[in-house]
C-alpha positions in Angstrom: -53.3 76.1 79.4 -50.4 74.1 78.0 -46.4 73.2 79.6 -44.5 72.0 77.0 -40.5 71.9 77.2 -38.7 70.6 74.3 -35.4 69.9 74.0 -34.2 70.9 77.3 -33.0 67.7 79.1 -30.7 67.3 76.0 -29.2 70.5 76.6 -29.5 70.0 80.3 -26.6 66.8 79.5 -25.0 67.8 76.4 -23.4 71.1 79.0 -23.2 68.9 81.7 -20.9 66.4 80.0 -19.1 68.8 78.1 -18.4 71.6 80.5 -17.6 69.2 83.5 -21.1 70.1 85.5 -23.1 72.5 84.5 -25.7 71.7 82.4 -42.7 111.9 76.7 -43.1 110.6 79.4 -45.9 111.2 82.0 -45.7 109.9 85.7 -48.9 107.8 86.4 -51.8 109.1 89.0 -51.1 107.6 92.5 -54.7 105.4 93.0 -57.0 107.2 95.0 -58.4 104.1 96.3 -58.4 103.5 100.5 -57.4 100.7 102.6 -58.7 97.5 101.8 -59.5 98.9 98.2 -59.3 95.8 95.9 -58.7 94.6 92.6 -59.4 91.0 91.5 -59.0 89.2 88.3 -58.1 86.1 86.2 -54.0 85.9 84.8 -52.8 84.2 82.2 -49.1 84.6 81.2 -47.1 82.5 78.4 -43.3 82.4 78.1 -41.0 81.2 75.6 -37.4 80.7 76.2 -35.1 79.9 73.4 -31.5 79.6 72.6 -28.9 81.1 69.7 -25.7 82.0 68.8 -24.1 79.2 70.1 -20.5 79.9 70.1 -17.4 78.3 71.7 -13.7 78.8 71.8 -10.4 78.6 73.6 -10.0 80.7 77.4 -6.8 82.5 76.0 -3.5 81.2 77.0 -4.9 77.7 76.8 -4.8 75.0 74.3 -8.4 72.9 73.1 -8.3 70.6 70.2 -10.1 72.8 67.3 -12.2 69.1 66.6 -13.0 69.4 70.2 -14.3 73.1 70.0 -16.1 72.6 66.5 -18.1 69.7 68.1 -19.2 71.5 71.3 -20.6 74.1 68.6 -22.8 71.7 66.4 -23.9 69.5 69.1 -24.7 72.9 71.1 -26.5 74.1 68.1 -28.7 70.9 67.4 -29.6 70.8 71.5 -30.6 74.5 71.3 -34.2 74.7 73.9 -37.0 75.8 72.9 -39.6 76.0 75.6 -43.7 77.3 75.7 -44.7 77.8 79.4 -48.4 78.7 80.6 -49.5 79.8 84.0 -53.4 80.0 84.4 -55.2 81.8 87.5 -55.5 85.0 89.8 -54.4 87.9 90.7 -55.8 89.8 93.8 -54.2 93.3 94.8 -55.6 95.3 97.8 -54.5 99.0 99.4 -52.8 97.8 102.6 -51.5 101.4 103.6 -51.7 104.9 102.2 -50.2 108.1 103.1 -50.0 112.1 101.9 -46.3 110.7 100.3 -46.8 107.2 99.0 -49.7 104.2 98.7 -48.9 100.2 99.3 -50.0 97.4 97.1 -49.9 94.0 97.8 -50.9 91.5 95.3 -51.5 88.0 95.3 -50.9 85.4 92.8 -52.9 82.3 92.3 -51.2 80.2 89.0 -50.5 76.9 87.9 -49.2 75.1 84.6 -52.0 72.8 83.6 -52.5 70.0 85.2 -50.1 70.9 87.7 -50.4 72.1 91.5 -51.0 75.7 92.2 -48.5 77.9 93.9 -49.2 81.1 95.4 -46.8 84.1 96.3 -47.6 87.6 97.6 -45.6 90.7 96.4 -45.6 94.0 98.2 -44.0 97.4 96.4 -44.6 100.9 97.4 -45.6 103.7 94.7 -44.5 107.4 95.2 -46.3 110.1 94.6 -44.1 110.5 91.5 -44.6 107.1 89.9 -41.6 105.6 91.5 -41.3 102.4 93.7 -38.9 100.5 95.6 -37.7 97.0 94.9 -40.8 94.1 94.5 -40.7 92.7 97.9 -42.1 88.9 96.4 -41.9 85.7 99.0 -43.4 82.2 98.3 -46.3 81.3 100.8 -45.0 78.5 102.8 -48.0 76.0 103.4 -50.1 76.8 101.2 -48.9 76.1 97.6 -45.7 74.8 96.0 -43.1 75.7 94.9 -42.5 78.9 92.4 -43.7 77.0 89.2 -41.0 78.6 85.8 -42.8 80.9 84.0 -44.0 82.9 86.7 -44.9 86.1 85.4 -41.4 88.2 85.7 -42.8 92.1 86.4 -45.8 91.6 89.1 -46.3 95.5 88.3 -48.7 94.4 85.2 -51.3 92.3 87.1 -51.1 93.8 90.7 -51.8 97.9 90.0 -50.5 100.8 88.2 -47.0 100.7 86.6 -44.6 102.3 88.3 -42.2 105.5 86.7 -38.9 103.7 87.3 -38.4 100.8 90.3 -36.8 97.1 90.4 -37.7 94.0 89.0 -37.0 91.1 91.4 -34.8 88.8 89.2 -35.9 85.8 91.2 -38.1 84.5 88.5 -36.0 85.5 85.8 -32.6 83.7 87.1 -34.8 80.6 87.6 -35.7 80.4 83.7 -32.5 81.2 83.2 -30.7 78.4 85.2 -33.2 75.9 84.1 -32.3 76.1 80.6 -29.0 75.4 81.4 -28.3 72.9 84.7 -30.2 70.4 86.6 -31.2 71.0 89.6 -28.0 69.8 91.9 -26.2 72.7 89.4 -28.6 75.0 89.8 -27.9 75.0 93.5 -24.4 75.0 94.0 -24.6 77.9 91.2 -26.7 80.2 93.7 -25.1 79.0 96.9 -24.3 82.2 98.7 -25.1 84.0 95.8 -27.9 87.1 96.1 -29.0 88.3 92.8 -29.5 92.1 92.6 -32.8 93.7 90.9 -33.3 94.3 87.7 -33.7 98.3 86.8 -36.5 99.2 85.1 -37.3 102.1 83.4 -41.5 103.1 82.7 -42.7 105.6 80.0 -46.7 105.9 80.2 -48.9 107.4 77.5 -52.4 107.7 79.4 -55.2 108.9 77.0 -58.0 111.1 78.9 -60.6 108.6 81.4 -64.2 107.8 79.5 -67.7 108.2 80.6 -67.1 105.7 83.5 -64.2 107.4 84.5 -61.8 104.7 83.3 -58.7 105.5 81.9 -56.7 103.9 79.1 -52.6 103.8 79.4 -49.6 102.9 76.6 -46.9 101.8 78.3 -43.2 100.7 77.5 -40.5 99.4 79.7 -36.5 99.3 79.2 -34.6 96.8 81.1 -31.0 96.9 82.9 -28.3 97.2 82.3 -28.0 94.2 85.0 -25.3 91.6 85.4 -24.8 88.7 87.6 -21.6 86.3 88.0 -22.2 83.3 89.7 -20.1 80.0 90.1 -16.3 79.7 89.1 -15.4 77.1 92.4 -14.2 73.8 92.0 -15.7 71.9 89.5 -18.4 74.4 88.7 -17.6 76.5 85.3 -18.2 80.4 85.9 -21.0 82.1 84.6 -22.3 85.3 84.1 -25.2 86.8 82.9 -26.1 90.2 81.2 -28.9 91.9 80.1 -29.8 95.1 78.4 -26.6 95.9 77.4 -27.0 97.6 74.7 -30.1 100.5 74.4 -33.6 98.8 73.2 -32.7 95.2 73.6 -34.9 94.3 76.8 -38.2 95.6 76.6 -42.2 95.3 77.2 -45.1 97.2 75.9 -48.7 96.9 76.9 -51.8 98.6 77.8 -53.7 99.0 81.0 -57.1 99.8 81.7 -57.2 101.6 85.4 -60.5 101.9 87.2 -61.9 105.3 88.6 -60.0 104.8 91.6 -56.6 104.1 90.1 -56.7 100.1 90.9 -56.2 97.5 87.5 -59.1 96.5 85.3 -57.4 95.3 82.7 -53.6 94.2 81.4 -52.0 92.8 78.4 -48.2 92.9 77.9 -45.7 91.5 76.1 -42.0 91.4 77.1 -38.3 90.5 75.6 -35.3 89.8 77.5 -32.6 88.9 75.4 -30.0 87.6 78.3 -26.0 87.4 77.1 -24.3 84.2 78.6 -21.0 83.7 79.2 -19.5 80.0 80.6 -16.3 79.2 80.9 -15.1 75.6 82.4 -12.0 73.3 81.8 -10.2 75.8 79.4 -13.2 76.5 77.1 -15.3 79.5 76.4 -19.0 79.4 75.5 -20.9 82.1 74.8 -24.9 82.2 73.4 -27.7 84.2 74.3 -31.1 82.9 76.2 -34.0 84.9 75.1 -36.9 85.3 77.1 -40.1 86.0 75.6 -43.5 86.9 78.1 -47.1 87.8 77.5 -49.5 88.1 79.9 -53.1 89.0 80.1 -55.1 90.5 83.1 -58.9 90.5 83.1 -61.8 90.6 85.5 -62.8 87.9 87.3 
């Protein structure tokens, strides 16, 4: 396992000082596994988050000294983070309700950066008889672990059972990369104060290929992302921010394969995603805009 961040308290103080504060698609088999079913193996995801097209300018209507503006773009530019995360551990999903319409998952995850304390968080999500799934119900165990370590693997859906057709991504994890890469902590809290950051829509084409002589079954699958968009910020001293991704067709996606047992429970993951997020700050009669790029890849195996 490794944690390396580099470069990111300089861009944590180069924004705070200059910004005044802020640093043909087929529909998967619903699992015919029953209640207390399980699936248990070891995760290992990696993310990379990295910064580019740095570019400032003047809100309109409002004067900035063109020396001023060139010097937020090079020092911008030379601060740009690039950071390597790793999260090492489990992942254990069991059948916690089944019906004639839909089947219940919950999945737990065991990681931790290396040489760091583990946190643990539970996720919960609902698949349809037609693929589909509500929102990723996800929630921190208090006592146990702590905190949400960044890097925690954004989709659940890869480690904790089959991909749903279409559904939600809980953008909790994402925001949190997000917002490190750009505030401290004190920021990153007044940011989010009050603030309730809807899902992610996500969109699933699966290519399964016909189950072998053990009656496992082999799945292609890619993943579109958004359009989503989140403004947060703009009150006293705090600049206004706001976030978008998949704005354009293809630029937020994941591909992978899966490996599903006989009884429609995980044996095996690997996935790799790309968020390309649009940023937009504006404090103290300045504009900057540059785009945070999130890169994921995560392997499931048995334990």
């Amino acid at each position: 396992m490794t944690s390396t961040l580099r470069a990111g308290s300089r861009m944590v103080l180069l924004v705070g000082s200059l910004l005044g504060g802020l640093a043909a698609a087929q529909a998967p088999v619903r699992p015919g596994a029953a209640v207390g079913a399980s699936s248990v193996g070891r995760l290992t995801t990696t993310t990379r988050v990295t910064i580019s097209d740095v570019r400032a300018s003047a809100v309109e209507g409002t004067a900035v000294d063109p020396a001023t503006l060139a010097a937020i773009r090079r020092d911008l530019g030379r601060a740009a983070p690039d950071w390597t995360l790793t999260l090492d551990g489990k992942a254990f999903t069991v059948v916690t309700a089944r019906s004639a319409q839909d089947i219940t998952l919950r999945t737990t995850l065991v990681l931790a950066p290396e040489g760091g304390v583990a946190a643990t968080a539970r996720s919960t999500r609902t698949l349809g008889a037609d693929g589909g799934s509500g929102p990723e119900q996800l929630e921190p165990i208090q006592g146990e672990a702590a905190p949400l370590p960044p890097g925690w693997p954004l989709d659940g859906a890869w480690s904790g059972g089959p991909v749903p057709l279409t559904g939600d991504l809980n953008a909790a994890p994402l925001l949190d990369l997000l917002l490190r890469a750009l505030a401290g902590p004190d920021t990153r809290m007044a940011l989010m104060q009050g603030v309730q950051a809807a899902p992610v829509p996500v969109a699933t084409t699966s290519m399964p290929s016909a189950p072998d002589a053990d009656g496992q079954q082999g799945t292609a699958i890619q993943r579109a992302y958004g359009p989503w968009t989140l403004t947060t910020g703009g009150q006293g001293t705090l600049p206004r921010v706001t976030f978008t991704l998949g704005s354009a067709v293809g630029e937020a996606q994941g591909t992978g394969t899966m490996t599903l047992r006989r009884d429609g429970l995980t044996q095996t993951t690997s996935s790799e995603t790309r968020l390309p997020v649009h940023v937009t700050l504006v404090s103290r009669g300045v504009q900057v805009t540059l785009t945070l790029t999130i890169e994921q890849r995560s392997e499931f195996r048995p334990a």
